[in-house]
N, C-alpha and C positions, 0 to 999 in steps of 0.2 A: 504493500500500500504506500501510493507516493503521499508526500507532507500535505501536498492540496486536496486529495480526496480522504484525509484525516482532517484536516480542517474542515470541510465540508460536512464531515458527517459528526465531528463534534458540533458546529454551529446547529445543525439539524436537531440535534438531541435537543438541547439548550433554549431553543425555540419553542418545541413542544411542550416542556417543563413548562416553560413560562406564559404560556400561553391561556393554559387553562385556566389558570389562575387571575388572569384579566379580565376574562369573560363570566368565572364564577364567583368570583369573590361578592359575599355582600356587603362590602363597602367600599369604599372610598376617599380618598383624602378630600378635604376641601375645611375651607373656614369660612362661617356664618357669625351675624352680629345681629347681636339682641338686645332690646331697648328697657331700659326698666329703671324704677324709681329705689332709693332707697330706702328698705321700708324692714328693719331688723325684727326678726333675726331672721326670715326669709330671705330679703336681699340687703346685702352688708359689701358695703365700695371698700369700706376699710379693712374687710378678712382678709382671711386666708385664700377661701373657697367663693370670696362673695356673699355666703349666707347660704341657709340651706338650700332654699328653691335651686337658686344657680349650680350649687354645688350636684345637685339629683341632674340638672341638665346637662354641664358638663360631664359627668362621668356616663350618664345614657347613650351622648351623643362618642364622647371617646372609643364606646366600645363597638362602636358601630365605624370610627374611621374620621370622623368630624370633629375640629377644634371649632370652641364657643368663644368668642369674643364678647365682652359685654360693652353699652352706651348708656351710660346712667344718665338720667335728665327724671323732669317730674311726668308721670302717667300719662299723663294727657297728651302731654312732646309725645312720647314715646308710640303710645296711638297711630299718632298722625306720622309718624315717619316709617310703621311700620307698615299703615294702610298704603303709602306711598311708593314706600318699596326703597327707602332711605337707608334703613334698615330690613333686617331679613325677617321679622320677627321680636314679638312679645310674648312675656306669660304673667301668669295667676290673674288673668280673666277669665269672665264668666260665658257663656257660648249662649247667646242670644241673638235671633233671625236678625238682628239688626247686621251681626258680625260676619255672616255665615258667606254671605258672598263675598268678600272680601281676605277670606284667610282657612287656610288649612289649622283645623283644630286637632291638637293629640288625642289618642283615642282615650287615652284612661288621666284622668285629672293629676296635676301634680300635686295640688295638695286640697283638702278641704277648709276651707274658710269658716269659722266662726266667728260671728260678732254678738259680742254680751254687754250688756251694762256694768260698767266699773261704777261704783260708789261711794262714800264715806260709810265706814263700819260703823257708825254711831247715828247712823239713819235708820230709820226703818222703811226698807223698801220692800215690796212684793208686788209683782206683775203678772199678771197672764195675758194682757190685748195691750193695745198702744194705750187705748180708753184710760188705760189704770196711770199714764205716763203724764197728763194732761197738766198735773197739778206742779209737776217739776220744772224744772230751768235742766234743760239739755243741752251741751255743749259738742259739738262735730268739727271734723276737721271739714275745711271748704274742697268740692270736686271730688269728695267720699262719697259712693253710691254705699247707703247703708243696709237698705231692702226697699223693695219694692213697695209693701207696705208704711213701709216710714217714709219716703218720700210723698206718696200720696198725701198721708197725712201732715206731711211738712209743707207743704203745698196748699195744701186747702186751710192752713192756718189752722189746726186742729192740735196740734203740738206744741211748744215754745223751744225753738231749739236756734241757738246762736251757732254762725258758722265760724270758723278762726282757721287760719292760715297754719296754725304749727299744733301737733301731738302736745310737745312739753308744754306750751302753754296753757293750754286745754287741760292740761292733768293739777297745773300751779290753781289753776282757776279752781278746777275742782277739792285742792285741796285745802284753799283757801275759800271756801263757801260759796264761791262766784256762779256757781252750776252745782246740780246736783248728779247731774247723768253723764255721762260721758262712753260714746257706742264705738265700741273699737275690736277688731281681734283678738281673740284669748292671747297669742304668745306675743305676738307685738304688744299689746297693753302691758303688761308685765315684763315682757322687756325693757319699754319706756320705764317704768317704775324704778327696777332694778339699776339702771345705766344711769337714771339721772336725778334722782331722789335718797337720802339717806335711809337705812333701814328700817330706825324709828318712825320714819314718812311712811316709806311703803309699808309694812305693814296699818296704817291707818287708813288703807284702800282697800275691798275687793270686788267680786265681780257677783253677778247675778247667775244661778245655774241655768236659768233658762236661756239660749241664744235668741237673739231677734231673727239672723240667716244662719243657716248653714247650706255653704252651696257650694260643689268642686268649680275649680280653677284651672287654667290650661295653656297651655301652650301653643302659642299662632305665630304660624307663619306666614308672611305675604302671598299673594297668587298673582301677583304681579311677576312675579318669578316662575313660571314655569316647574323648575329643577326642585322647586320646592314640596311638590309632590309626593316625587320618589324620596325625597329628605324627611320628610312628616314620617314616612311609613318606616325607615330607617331608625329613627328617634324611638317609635313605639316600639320595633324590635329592641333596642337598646334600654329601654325604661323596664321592658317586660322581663329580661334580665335583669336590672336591677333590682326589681322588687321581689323576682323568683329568690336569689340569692341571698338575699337578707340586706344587703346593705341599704337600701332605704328606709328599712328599719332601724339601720345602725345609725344612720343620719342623724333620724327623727330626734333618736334617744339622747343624738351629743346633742340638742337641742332642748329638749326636757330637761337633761345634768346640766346644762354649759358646761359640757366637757370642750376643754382646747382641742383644737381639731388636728390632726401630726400630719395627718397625710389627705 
């Protein structure tokens, strides 16, 4: 055998190896960018991980062959740049027809959302209908969709509820008698607590057992993009391993401890 028909039939071999593998693999490299607000301990600009949300999208998409970029701005930017196609996508939105043309939703939620009334412990509060809420001073963050129901009733003037621009202020308010209600997520509320208030404060806070929502949250991607298609369905293989494996449960739980996160 001359040099050239060995060269020939190792290139040959080398080809086929490599080949399949192009055509089978299910993934792919590429980087996408996602638009989202600061809003701890879900999304955190200052972690490690970004916070948990980011951190479950990151490692779903990695395992599927995709790095996550993130674009932190406030919800509503974020919105609009993903409707746009500015960016590639947002999450921990709600999947209503409003949305639905406009963006590829994940199939299974990233996380569930609850929002309860925070209070003064030296109140006496109990609720079952918004009805019971009338007699309070409610305090919300502005451009918070809180439920369906509470808007209604914020709207038709049926409620008393001040809007304000920031969480911590909204919590100082509250704990200075300025409001009595304050509707926010179970682990962000106490996060807020925890990160910016003394303990002898937060403890003088809790919550209501009853939620106002509870409703999953998602991940969208623009359809302005094409590619973003086969990327959605990607993500869901990647997320369905996660949550098969445990480690979305491991997440969660360094979020229930505030365990430092190592890796």
């Amino acid at each position: 055998m001359t040099f050239n028909e060995y060269s020939i039939i190792r290139m040959t071999f080398t080809i086929c190896l490599i080949l399949p593998c192009m055509f089978t693999s299910p993934s792919f490299s590429q980087t996408i960018t996602l638009g989202a607000e600061d809003w701890q301990p879900y999304v955190n600009k200052s972690s490690k991980h970004y916070g948990f949300a980011c951190r479950v999208i990151s490692k779903a998409f990695e395992k599927v062959g995709i790095t996550v970029e993130y674009h932190f701005t406030n919800w509503a930017r974020a919105m609009e740049m993903a409707k746009a196609g500015t960016v590639d996508g947002t999450f921990l939105w709600y999947k209503t027809p409003e949305r639905e043309p406009f963006f590829y939703f994940s199939k299974q939620p990233i996380l569930k959302i609850s929002v309860v009334f925070f209070y003064r412990k030296n109140m006496q509060f109990k609720w079952n209908t918004l009805e019971d809420t009338q007699t309070y001073r409610i305090g919300a963050p502005i451009g918070y969709h809180i439920s369906d129901e509470f808007e209604k009733y914020e709207k038709a003037g049926l409620i008393n509820v001040t809007r304000i621009q920031s969480d911590i202020f909204l919590l100082r308010m509250l704990i200075r008698n300025r409001i009595d209600l304050f509707p926010q997520d179970f682990f962000v509320g106490y996060n807020l607590l925890n990160n910016n208030f003394s303990a002898d404060i937060s403890r003088t806070i809790t919550n209501s057992p009853k939620p106002l929502t509870e409703r999953p949250s998602y991940l969208l991607l623009t359809k302005t993009n094409p590619k973003n298609k086969k990327i959605i369905t990607l993500f869901n293989k990647g997320f369905s391993e996660l949550v098969n494996n445990g480690d979305y449960d491991q997440f969660l739980d360094d979020v229930i401890t505030r365990k430092p996160v190592s890796q």
